[in-house]
N, CA, C and O atoms as CSV, one atom per row, in Angstrom:
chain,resi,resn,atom,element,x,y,z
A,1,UNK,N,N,-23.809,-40.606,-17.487
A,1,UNK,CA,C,-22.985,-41.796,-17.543
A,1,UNK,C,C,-22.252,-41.947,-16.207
A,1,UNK,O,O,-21.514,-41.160,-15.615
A,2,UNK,N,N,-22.726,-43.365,-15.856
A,2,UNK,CA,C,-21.431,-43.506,-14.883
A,2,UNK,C,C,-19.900,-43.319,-14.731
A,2,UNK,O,O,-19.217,-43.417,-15.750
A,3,UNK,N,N,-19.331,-43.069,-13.592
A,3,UNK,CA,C,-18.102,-42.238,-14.118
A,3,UNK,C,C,-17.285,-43.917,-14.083
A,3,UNK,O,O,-16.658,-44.038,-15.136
A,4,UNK,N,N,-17.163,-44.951,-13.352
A,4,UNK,CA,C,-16.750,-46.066,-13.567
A,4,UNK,C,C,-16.903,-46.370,-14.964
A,4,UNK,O,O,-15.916,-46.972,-15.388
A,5,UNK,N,N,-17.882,-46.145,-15.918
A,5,UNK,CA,C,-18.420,-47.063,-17.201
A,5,UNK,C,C,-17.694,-45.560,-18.702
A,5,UNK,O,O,-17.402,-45.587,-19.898
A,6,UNK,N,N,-17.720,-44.791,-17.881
A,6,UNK,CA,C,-16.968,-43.840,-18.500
A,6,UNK,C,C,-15.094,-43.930,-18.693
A,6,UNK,O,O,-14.405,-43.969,-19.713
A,7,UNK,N,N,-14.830,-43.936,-17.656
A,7,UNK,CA,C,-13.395,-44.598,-17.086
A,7,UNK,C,C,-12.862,-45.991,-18.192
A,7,UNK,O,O,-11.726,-46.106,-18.652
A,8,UNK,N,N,-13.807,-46.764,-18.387
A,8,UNK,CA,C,-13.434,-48.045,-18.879
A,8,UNK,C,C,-13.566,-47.857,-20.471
A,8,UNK,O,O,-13.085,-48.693,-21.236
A,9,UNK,N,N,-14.248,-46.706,-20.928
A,9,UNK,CA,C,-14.571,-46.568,-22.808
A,9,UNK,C,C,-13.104,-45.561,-22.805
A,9,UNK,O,O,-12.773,-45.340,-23.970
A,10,UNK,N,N,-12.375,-45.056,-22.020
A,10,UNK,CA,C,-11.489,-44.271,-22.459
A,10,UNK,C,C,-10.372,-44.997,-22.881
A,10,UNK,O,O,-10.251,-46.142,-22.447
A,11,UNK,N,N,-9.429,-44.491,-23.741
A,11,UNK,CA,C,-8.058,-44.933,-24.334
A,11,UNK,C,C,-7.285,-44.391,-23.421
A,11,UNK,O,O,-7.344,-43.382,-22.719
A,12,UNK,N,N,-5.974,-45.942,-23.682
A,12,UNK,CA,C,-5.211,-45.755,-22.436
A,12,UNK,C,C,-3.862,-44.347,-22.809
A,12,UNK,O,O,-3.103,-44.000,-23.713
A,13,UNK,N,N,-4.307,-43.909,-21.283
A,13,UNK,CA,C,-3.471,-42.214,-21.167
A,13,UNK,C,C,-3.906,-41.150,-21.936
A,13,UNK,O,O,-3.232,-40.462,-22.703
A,14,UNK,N,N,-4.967,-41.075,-21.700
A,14,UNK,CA,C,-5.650,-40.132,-22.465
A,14,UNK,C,C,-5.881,-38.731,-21.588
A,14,UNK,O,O,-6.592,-37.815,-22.001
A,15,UNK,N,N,-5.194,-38.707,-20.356
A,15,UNK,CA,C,-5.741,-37.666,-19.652
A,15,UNK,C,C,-4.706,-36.745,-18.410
A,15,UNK,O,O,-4.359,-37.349,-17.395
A,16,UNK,N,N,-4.324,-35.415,-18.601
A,16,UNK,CA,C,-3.250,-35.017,-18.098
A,16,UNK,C,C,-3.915,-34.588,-16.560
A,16,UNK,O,O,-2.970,-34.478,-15.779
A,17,UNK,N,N,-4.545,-34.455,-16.229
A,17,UNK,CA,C,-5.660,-34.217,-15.026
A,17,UNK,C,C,-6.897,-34.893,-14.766
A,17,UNK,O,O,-7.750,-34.876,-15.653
A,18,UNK,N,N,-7.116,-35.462,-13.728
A,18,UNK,CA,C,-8.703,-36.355,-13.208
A,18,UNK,C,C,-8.882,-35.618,-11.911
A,18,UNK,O,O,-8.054,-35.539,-11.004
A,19,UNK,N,N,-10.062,-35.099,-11.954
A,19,UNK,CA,C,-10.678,-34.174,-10.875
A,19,UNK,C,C,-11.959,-35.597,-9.874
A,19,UNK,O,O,-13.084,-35.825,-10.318
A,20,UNK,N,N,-11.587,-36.076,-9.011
A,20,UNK,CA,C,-12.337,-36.860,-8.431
A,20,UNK,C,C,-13.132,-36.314,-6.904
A,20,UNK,O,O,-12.552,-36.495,-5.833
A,21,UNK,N,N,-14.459,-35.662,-6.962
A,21,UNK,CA,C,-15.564,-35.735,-6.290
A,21,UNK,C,C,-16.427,-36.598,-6.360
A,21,UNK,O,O,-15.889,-36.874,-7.433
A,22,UNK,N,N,-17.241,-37.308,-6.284
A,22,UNK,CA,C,-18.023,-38.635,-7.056
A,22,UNK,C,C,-18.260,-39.687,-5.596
A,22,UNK,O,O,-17.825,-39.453,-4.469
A,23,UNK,N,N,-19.010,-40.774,-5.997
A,23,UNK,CA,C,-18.875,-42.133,-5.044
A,23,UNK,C,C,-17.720,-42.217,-4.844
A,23,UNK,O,O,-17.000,-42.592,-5.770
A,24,UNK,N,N,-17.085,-41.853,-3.403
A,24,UNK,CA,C,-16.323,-42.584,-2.927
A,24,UNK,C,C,-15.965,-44.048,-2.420
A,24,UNK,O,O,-14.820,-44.411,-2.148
A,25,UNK,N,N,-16.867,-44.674,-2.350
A,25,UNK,CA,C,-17.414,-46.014,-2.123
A,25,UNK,C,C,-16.621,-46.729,-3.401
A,25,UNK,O,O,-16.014,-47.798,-3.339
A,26,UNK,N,N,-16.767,-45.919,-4.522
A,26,UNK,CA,C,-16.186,-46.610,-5.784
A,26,UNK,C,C,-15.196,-46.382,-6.353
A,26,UNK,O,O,-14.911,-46.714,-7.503
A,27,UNK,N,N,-14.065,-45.311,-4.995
A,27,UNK,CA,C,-12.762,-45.085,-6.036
A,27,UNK,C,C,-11.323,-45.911,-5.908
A,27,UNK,O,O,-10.214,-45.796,-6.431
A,28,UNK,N,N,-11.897,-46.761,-4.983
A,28,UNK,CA,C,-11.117,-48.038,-4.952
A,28,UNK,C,C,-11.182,-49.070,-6.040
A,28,UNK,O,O,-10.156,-49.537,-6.536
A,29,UNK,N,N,-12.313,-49.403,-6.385
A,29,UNK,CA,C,-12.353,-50.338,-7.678
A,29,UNK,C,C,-12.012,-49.576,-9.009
A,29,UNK,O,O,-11.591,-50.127,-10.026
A,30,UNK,N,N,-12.283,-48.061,-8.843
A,30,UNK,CA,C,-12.102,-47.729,-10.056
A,30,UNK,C,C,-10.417,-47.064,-10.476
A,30,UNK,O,O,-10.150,-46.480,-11.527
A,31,UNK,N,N,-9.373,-47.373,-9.253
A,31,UNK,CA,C,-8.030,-47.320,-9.144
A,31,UNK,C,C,-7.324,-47.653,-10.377
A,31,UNK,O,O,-6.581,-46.933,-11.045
A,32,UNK,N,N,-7.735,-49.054,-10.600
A,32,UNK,CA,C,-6.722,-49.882,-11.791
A,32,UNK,C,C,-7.166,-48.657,-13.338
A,32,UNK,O,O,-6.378,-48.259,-14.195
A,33,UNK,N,N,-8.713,-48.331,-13.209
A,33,UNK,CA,C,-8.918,-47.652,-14.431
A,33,UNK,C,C,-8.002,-46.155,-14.527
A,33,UNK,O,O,-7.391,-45.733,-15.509
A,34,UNK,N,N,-8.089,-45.733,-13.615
A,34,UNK,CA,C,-7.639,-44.258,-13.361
A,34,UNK,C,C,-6.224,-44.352,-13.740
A,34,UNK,O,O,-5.811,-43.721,-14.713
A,35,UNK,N,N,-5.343,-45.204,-12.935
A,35,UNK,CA,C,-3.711,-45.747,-13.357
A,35,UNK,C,C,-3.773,-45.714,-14.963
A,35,UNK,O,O,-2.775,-45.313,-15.563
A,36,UNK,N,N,-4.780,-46.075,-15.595
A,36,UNK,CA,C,-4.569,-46.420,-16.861
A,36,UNK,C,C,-4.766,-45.536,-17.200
A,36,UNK,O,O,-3.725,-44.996,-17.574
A,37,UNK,N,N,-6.108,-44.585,-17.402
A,37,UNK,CA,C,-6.087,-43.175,-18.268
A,37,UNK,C,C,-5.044,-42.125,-17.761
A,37,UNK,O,O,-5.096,-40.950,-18.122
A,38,UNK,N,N,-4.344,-42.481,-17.131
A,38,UNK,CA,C,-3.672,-40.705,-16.602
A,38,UNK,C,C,-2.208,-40.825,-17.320
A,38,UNK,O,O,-1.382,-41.720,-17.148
A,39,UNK,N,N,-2.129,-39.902,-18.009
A,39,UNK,CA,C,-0.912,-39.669,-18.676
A,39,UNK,C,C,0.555,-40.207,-18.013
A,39,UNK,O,O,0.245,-40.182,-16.822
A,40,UNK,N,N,1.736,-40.603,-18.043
A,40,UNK,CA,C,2.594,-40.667,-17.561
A,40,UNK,C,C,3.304,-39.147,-16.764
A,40,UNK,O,O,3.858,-38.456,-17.619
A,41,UNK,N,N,3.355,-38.735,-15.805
A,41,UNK,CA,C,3.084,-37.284,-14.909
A,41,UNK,C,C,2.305,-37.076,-14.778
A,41,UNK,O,O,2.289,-36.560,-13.661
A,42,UNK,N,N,0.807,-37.080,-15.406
A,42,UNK,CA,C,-0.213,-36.738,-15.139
A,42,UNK,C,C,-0.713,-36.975,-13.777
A,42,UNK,O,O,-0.255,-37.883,-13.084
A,43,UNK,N,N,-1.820,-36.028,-13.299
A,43,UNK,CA,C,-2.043,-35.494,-11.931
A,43,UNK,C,C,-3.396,-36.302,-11.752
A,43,UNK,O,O,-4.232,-36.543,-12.622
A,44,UNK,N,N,-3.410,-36.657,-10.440
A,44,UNK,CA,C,-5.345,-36.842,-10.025
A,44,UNK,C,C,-5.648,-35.927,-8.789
A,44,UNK,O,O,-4.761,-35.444,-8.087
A,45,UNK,N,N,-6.619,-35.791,-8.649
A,45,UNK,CA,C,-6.817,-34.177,-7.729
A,45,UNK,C,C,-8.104,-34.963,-7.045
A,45,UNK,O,O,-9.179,-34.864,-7.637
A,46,UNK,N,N,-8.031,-35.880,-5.603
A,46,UNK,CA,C,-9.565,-36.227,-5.086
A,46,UNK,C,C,-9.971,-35.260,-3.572
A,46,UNK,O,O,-9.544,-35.211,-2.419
A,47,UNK,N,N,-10.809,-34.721,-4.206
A,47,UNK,CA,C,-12.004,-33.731,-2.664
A,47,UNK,C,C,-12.269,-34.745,-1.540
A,47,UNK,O,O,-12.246,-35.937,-1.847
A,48,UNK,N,N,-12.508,-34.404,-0.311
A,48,UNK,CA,C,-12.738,-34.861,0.676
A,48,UNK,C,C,-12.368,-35.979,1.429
A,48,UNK,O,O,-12.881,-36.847,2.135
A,49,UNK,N,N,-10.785,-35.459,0.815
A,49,UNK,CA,C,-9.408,-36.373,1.641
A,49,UNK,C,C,-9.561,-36.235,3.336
A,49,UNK,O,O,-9.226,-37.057,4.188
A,50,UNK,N,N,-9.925,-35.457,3.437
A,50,UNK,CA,C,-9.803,-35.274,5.361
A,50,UNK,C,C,-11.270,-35.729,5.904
A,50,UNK,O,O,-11.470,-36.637,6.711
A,51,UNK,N,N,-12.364,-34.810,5.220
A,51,UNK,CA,C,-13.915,-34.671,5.825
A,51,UNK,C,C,-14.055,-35.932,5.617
A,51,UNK,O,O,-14.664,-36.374,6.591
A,52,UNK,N,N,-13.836,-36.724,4.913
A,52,UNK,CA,C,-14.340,-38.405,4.845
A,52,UNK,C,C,-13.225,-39.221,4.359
A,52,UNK,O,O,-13.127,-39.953,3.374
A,53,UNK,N,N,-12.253,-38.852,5.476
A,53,UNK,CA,C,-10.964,-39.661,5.980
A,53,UNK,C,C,-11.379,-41.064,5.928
A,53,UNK,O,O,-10.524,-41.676,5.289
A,54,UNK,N,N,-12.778,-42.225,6.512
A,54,UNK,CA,C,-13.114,-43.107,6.360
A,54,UNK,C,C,-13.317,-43.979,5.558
A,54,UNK,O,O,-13.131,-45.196,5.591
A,55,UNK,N,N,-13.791,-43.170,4.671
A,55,UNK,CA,C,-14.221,-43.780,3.420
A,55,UNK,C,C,-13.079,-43.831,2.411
A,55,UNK,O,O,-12.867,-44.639,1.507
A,56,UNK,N,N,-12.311,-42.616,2.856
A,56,UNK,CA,C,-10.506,-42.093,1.631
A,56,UNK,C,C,-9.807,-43.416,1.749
A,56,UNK,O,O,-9.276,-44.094,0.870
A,57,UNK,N,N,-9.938,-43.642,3.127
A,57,UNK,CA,C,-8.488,-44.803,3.665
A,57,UNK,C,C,-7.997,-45.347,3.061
A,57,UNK,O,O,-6.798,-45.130,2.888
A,58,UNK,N,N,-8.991,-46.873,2.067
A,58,UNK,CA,C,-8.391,-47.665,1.438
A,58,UNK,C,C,-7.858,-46.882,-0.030
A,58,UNK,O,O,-6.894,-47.311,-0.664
A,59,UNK,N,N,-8.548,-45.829,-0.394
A,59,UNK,CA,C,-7.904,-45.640,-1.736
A,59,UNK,C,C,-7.162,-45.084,-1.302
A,59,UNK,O,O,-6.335,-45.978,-1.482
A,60,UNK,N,N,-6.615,-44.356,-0.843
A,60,UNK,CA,C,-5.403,-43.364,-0.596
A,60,UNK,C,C,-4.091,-44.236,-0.144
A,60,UNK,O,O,-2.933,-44.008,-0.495
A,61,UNK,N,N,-4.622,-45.477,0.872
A,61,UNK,CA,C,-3.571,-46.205,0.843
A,61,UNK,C,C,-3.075,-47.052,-0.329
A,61,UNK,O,O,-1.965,-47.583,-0.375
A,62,UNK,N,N,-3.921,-47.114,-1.172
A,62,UNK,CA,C,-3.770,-48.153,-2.802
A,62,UNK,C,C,-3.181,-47.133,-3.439
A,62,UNK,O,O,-2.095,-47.429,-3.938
A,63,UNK,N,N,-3.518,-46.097,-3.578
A,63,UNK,CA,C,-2.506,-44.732,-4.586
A,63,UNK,C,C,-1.161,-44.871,-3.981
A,63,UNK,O,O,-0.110,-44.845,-4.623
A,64,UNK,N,N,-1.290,-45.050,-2.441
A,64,UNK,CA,C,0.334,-44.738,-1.811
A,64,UNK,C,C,1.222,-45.939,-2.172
A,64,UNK,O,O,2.452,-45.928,-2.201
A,65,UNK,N,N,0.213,-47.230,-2.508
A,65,UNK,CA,C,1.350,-48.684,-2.553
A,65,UNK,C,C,1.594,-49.011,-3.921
A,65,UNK,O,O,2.387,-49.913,-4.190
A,66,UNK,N,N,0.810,-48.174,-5.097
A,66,UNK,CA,C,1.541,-48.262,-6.133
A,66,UNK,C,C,2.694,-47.515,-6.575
A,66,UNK,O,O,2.961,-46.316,-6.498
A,67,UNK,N,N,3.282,-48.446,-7.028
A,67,UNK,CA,C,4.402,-48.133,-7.705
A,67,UNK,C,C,4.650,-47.005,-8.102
A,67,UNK,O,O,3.846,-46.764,-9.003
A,68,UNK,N,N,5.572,-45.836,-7.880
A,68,UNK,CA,C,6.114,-44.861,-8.462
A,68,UNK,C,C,5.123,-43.568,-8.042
A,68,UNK,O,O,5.680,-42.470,-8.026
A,69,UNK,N,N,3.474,-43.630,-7.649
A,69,UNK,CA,C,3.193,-42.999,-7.442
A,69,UNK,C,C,3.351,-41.931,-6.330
A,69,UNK,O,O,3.809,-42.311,-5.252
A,70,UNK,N,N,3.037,-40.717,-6.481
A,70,UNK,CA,C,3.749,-39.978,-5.682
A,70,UNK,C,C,2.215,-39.371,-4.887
A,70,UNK,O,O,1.250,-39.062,-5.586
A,71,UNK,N,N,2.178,-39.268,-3.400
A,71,UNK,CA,C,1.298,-38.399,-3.112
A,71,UNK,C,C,0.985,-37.381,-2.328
A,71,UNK,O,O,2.082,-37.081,-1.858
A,72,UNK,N,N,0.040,-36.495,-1.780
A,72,UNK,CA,C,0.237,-35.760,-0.580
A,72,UNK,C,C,-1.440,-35.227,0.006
A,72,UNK,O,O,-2.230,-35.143,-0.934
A,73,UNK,N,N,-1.868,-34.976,0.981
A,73,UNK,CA,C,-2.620,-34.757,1.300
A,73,UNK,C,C,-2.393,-33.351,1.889
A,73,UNK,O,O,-1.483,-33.099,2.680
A,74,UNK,N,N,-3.631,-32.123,1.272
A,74,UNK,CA,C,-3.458,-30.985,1.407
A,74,UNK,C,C,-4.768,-30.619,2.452
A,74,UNK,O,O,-5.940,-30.790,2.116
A,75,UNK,N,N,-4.423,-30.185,3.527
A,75,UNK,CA,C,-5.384,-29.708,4.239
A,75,UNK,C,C,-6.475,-28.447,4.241
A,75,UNK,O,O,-6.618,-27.522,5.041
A,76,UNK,N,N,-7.176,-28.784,3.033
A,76,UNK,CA,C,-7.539,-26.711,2.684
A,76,UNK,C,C,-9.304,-27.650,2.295
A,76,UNK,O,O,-9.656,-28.628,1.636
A,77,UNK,N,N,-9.923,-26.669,3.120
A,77,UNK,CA,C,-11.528,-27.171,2.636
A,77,UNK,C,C,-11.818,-28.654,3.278
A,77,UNK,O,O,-11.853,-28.984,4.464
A,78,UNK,N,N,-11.978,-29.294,2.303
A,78,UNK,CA,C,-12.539,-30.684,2.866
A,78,UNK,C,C,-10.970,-31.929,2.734
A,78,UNK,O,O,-10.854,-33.061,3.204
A,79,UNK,N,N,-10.317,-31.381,2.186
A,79,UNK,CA,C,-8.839,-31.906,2.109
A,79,UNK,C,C,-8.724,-32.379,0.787
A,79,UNK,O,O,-9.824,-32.639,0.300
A,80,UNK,N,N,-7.589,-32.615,-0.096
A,80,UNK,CA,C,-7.503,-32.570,-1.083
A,80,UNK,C,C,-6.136,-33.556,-1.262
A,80,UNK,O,O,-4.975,-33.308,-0.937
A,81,UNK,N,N,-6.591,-34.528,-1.773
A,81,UNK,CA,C,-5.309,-35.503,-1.728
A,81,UNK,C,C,-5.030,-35.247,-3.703
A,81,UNK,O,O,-5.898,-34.966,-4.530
A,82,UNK,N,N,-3.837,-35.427,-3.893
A,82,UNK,CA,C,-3.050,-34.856,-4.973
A,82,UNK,C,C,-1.978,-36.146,-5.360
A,82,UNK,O,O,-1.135,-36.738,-4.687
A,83,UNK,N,N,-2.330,-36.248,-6.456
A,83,UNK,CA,C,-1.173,-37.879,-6.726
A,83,UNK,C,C,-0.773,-37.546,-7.988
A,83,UNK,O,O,-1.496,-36.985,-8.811
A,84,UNK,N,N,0.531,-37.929,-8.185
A,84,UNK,CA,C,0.947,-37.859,-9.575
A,84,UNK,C,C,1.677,-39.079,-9.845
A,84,UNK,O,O,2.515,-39.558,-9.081
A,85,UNK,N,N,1.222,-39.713,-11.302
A,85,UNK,CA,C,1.803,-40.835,-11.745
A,85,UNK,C,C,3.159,-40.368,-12.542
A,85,UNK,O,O,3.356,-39.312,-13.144
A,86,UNK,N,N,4.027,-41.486,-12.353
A,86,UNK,CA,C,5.671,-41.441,-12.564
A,86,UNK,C,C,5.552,-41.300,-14.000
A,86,UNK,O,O,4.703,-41.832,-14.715
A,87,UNK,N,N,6.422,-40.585,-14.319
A,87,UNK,CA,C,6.832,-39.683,-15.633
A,87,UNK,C,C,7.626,-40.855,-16.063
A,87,UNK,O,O,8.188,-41.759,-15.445
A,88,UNK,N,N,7.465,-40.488,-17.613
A,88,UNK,CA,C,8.374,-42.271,-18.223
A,88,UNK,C,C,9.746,-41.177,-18.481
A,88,UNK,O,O,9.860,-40.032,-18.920
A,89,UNK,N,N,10.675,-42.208,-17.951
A,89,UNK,CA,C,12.368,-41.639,-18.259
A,89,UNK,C,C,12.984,-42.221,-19.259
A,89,UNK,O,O,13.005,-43.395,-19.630
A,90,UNK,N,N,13.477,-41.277,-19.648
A,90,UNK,CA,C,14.327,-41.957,-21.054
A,90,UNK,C,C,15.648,-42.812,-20.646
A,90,UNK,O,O,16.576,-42.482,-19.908
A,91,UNK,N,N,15.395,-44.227,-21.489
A,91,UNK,CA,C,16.854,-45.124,-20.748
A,91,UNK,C,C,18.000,-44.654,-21.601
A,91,UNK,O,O,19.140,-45.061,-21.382
């Protein structure tokens, strides 16, 4: 299964970790889905943040301009960019 067509049958926040190696080509469109399955704190973990810095750009800059998200790019292996979506606070 495609991991886009997979992404879209899941219920929303269904997931405390997303491990992303895959088409990079497609993890820009598949942004809005990912926002949706990942738990409130929940983590996304994407490989080859540095080695294919080119292709990372636009998603890494779309993780950085949403809202609340938090991120960092770890330099170990092929680089490892690390995002965590904002934890819901109690009003």
């Amino acid at each position: 299964m495609e991991a886009g067509d997979f992404l879209r049958e899941q219920p929303l926040e269904q997931f405390d970790l997303l491990f992303l190696d895959s088409d990079r080509e497609h993890y820009l469109a598949w942004w809005p889905l990912i926002d949706r399955v990942i738990v409130p704190g929940g983590l996304i973990v994407v490989d080859n943040a540095v080695s294919h810095v080119a292709e990372m750009e636009s998603f890494i800059a779309q993780v950085k301009a949403t809202v609340g998200w938090r991120s960092v790019i770890v330099p170990v292996g092929n680089g490892v960019l690390i995002a965590i979506k904002p934890a819901v606070t109690a009003s």
